[in-house]
C-alpha positions in Angstrom: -23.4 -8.1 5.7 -22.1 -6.6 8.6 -21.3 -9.9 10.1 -18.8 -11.5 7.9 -15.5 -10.8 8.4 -13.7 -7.5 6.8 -10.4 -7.3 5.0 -8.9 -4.2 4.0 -5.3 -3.0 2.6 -2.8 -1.4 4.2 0.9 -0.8 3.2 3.3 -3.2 4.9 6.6 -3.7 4.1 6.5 -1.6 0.7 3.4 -3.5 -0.2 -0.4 -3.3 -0.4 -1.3 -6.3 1.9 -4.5 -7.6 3.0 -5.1 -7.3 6.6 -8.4 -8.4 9.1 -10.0 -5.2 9.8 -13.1 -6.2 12.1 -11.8 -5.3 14.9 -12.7 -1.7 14.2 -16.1 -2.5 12.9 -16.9 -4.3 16.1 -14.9 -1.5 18.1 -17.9 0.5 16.5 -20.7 -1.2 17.1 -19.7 -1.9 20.7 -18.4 1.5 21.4 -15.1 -0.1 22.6 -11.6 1.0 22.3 -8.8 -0.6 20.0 -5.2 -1.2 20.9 -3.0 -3.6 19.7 0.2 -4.9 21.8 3.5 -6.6 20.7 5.8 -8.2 22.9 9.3 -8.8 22.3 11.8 -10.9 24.1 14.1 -8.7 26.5 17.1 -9.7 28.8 16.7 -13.3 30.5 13.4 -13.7 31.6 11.7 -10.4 30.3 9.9 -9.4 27.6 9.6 -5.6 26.2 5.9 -4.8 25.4 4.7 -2.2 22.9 1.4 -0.9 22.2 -0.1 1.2 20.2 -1.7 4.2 20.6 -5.6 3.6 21.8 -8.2 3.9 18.8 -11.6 4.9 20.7 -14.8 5.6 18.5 -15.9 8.8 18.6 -20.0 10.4 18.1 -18.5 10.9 14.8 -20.3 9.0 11.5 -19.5 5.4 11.1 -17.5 6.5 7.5 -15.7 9.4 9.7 -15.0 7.0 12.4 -13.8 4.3 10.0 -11.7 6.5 8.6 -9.6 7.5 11.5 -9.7 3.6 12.2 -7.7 2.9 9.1 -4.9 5.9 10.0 -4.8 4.0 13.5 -3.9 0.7 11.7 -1.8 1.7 9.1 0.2 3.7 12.4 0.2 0.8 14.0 1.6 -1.6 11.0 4.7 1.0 10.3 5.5 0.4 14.3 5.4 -3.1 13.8 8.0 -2.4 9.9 10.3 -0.6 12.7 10.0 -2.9 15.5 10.8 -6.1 12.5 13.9 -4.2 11.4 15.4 -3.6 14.7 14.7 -7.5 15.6 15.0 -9.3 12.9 13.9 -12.8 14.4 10.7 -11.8 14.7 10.1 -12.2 10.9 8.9 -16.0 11.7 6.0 -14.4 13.0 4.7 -13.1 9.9 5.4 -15.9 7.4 3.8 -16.6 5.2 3.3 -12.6 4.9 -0.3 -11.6 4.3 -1.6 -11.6 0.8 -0.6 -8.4 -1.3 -3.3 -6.7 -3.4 -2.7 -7.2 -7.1 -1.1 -4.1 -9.1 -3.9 -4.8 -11.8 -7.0 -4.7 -8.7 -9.0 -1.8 -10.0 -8.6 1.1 -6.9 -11.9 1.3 -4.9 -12.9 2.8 -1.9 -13.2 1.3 1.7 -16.9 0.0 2.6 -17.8 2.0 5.2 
């Protein structure tokens, strides 16, 4: 149904993890853009802010626009590997680490 919530793998960190993925499906049906923002601390009393690029659907298909959606987040999740290597504090953020996909989970397609 299209309104449960949607999980989908990506690669992070050298492994297929599960990730939420309704954002984009709602980004769709609302005709809305996507971007996603991470803040790290800075010098005394600043933070450094980084963002990724902005996902807008498109009059493409819902499978074509999907599709793009998914290169957007996986771009967005190898930011976040190089941002986590070059601050290595931030790692308490993402423990426990999102669940990885099984190696013996037969390969399917994303729903579109």
């Amino acid at each position: 149904p299209e309104h449960t919530a949607k999980i989908e793998p990506f690669e992070f960190l050298g492994v297929q993890r599960l990730f939420p993925f309704t954002i984009y499906h709602l980004a769709l049906l609302f005709q809305r853009p996507v971007v996603f923002c991470v803040s790290v601390p800075g010098t005394a009393g600043e933070s450094l802010v980084y963002g990724s690029p902005v996902f807008e659907p498109d009059g493409g298909s819902k499978a074509a626009n999907l599709a793009r959606s998914r290169v957007h987040f996986q771009s967005f999740l190898k930011g976040v590997e190089l941002l986590l290597r070059a601050n290595p504090f931030l790692w308490f953020n993402f423990t426990p680490l999102n669940l990885s996909v099984p190696a013996s989970a037969p390969a399917k397609s994303p729903p579109c």
